[in-house]
C-alpha positions in Angstrom: 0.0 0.0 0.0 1.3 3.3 -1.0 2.6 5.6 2.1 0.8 8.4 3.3 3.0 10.8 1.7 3.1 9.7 -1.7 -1.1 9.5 -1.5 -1.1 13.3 -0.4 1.1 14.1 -3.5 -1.4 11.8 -6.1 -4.1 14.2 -4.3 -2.2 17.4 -5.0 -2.0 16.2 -8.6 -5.2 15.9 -9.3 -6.0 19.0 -7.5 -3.8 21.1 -10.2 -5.3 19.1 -12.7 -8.8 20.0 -11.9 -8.1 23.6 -12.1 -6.6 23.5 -15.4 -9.5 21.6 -17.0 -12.1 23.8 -14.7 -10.2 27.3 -15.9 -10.8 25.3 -19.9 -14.1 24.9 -19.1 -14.8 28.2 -18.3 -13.0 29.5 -21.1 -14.6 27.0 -23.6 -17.9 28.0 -22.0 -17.4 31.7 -23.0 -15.7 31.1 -26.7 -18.8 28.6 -27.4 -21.5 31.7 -26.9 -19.4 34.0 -29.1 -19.2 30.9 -32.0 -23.0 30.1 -31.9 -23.6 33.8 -32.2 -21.5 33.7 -35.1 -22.8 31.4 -36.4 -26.3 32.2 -36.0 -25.5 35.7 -37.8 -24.1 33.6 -40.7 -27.3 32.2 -41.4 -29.6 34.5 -42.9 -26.3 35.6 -45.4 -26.3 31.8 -46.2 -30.3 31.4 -46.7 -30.3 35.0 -49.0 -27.7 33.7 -51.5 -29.1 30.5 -51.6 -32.4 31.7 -52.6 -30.7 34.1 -55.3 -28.6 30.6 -56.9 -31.9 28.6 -56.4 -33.8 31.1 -58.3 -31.2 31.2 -61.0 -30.4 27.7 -61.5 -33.5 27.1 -62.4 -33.7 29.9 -64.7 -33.2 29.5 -68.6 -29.7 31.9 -69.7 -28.2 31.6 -72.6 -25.2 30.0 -70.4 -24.8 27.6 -68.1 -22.4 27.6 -65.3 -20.8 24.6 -64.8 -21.5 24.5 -61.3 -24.8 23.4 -61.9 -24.5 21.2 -65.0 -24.6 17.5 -63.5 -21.7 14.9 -65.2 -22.4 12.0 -66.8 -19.8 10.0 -65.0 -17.7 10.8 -61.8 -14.5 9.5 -62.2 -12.9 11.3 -59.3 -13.7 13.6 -56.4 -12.6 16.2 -54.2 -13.5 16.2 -50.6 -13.3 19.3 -48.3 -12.3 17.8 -44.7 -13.5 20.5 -42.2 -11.9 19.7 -38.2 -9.9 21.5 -35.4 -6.7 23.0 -35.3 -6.3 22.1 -31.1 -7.7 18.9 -29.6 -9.6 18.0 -26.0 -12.9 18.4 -27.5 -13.9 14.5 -27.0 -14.8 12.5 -30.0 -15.5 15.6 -32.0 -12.1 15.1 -35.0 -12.4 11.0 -34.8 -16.1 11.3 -35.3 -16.0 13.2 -39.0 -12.3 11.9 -39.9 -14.2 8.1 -39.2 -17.1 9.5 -41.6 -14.6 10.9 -44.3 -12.4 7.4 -44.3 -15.7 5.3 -45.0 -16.3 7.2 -47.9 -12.8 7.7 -49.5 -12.2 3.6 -49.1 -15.9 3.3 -51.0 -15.0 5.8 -53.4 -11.8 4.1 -53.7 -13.2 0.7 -53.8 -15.5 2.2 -57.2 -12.4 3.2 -58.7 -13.3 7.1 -58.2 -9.5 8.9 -57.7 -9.3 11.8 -54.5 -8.2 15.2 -54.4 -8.7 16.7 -50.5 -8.7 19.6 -48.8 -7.5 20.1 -45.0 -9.2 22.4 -43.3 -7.2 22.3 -39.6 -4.6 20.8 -37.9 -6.2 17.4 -37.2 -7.3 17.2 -40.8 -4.1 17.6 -42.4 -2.4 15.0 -40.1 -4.9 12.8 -40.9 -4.4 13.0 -44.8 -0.7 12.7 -43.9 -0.6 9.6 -42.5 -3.1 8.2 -44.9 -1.1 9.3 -47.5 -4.4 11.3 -49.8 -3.5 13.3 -52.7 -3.5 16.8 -50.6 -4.0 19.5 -53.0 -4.4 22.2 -50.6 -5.2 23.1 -46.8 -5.6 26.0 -44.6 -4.5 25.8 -41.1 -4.4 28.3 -38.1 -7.9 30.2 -38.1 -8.5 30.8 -34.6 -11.3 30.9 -32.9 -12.9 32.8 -35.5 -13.3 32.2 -39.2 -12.0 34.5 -41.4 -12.7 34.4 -45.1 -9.5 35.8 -46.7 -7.5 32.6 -44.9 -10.2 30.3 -46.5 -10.3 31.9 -49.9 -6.9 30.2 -51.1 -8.1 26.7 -50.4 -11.6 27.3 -51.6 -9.9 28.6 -54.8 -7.8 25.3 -55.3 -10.8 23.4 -55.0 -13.2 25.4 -56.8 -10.6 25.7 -59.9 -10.1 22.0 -59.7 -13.8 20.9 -60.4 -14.4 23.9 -63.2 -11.4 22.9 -64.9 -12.3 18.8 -64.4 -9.7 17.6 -62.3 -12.7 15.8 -60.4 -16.4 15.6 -61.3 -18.2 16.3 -57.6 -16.9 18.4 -54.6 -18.0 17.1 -51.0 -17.6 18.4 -47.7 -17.1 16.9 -44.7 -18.0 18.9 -41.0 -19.2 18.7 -37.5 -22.9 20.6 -37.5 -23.6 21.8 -34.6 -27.4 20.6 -33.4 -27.1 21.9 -29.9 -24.6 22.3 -27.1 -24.5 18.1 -26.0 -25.2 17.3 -29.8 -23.1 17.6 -32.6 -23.1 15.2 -35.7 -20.7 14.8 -38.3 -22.3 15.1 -41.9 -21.1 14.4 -45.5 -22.6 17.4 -48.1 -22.2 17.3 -51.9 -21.0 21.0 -52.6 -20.9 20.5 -56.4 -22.6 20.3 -58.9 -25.2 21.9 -57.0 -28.5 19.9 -56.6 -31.9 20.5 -56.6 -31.9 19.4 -53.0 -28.5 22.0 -51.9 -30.3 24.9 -53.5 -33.9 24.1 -53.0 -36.9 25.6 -55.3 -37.5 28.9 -55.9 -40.8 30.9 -54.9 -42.4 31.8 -58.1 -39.8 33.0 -61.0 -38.0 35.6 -61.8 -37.0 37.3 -64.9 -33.3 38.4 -65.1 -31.6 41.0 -67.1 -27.9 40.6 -67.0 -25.3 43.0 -66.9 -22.2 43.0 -68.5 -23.5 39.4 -69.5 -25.1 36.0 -67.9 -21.4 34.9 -67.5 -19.7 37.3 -65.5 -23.1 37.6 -63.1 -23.2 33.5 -62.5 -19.5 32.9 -62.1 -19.9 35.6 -59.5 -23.2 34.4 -57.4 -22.3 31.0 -57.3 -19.0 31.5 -56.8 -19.7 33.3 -53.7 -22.7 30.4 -52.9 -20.4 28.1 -52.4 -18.1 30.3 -50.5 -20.7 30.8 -48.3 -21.7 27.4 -47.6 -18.1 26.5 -46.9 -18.1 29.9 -44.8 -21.0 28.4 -42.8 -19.8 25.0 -42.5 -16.3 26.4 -41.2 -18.5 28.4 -38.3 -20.7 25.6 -37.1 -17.3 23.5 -36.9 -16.3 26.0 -34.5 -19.2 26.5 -32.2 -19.3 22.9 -32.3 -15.5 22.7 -31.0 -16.2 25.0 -28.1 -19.6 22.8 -26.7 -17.7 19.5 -27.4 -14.4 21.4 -25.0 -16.6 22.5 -22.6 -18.1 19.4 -21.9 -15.6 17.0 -22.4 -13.2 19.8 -19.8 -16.9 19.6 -17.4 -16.7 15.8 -17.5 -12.8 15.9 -16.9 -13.2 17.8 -14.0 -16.1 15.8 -12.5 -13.2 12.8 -13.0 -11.1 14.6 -10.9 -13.2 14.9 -8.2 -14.5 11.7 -7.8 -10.6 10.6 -7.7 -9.5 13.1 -5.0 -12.4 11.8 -3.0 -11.1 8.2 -3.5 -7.5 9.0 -2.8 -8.8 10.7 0.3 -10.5 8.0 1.3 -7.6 5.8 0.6 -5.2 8.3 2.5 -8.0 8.3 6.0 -7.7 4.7 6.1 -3.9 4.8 5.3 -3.3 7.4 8.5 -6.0 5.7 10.8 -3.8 2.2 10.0 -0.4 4.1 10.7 -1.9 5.4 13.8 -3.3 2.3 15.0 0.2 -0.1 14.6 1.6 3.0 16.2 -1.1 2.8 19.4 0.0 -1.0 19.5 3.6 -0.5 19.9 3.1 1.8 22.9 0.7 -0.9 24.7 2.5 -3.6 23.7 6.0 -1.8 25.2 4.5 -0.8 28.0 3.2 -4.5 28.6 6.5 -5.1 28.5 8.1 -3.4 31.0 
């Protein structure tokens, strides 16, 4: 049984320990408000472009963006692989990188070549040491997303599908349902479907300006920059609730182990204290 003093150290340990993931917590807490608000402010932008690309997608130009023109056969695709730059947010990375692997080995299996995207630290270590054909990735964005760092890596990708490196563009993220909820999901980006865009309301009748060209290379463009905007911001407030409770559930640990090791250490002292008791009556027997 360990001595009295090494228990009080375990105890002491566990102590700092506690305060760390409390004080993460606590931070976690706050930085998870500010990301839902984000990301709840991102929203309508996301829902208004939407219905402008809905509305002409299913219009009639005289040209059609490619974006929206369906192949006839997908021999490869890109994937967009959203996840953290830090870790200690549970189950959060394993959870979409788990989702992203079943696909790439069916994808593979069809004989469909990969191009990916990291988006994170934990992302582009994971393509790493699977050995994917990275074309691009964007790491470091804080605790914010900012689109001028995602831009580059959107731009690989985008350029990639119009010039028909691959034939469909997915994305893979955490969405963020609610602060004990979040669920990794697999989205097809391009070509955009019926279902991504949705219907439109009626129709409207377009005049374009300098041509149909310039005007849909520019809305969808910034469609789908949008959705991968929105995508990048749920990942985030997602993040900050999966830290704060896995930090909440590391502290509760910690505490049920301090009360064991003081339990431990009570009956450790009462013991020493007893044998000690029984040497003095047995000495003074003695005598």
């Amino acid at each position: 049984m360990p001595g009295s003093k090494e228990i009080r150290n375990k105890i002491k340990s566990v102590q700092n320990t506690r305060k760390i993931t409390k004080a993460m917590e606590m931070v976690a807490a706050s930085k998870m408000r500010r990301a839902q608000e984000r990301m709840r402010t991102a929203r309508p932008y996301a829902e208004k472009i939407r219905n402008v690309a809905a509305h002409i997608s299913h219009a009639n130009p005289e040209y059609r963006h490619p974006f929206v023109v369906e192949r006839d056969t997908v021999n490869r695709v890109g994937l967009i692989v959203v996840t953290t730059d830090k870790g200690l947010c549970g189950g959060l990375n394993t959870n979409v990188l788990r989702l992203a692997l079943g696909a790439m080995k069916e994808w593979e299996a069809a004989g469909e070549g990969l191009e990916a995207c990291a988006n994170g630290n934990n992302g582009l270590g994971f393509m790493q040491r699977l050995g994917a054909n990275e074309v691009s990735h964007v790491t470091g964005l804080g605790d914010r997303p900012h689109m001028e760092k995602l831009i580059g890596s959107v731009k690989v990708m985008l350029d990639g599908y119009s010039e028909d490196r691959f034939d469909r563009l997915m994305i893979f993220y955490t969405r963020f349902v609610n602060t004990m909820k979040q669920e990794p999901v697999m989205e097809q980006l391009l070509p955009l479907s019926g279902e991504r865009l949705g219907a439109p309301e009626g129709s409207w009748d377009y005049i374009y300006e300098p041509d149909a060209k310039a005007v849909l290379d520019q809305v969808l463009t910034r469609y789908i920059e949008g959705l991968i905007y929105q995508a990048v911001a749920e990942n985030m407030a997602s993040e900050q609730s999966a830290r704060m409770v896995a930090m909440k559930a590391a502290s509760d640990n910690a505490a049920s182990v301090i009360d064991e090791l003081t339990l431990v250490y009570n009956k450790t002292r009462q013991a020493s204290i007893t044998k000690e008791l029984s040497e003095i009556v047995g000495g003074a027997a003695a005598v």
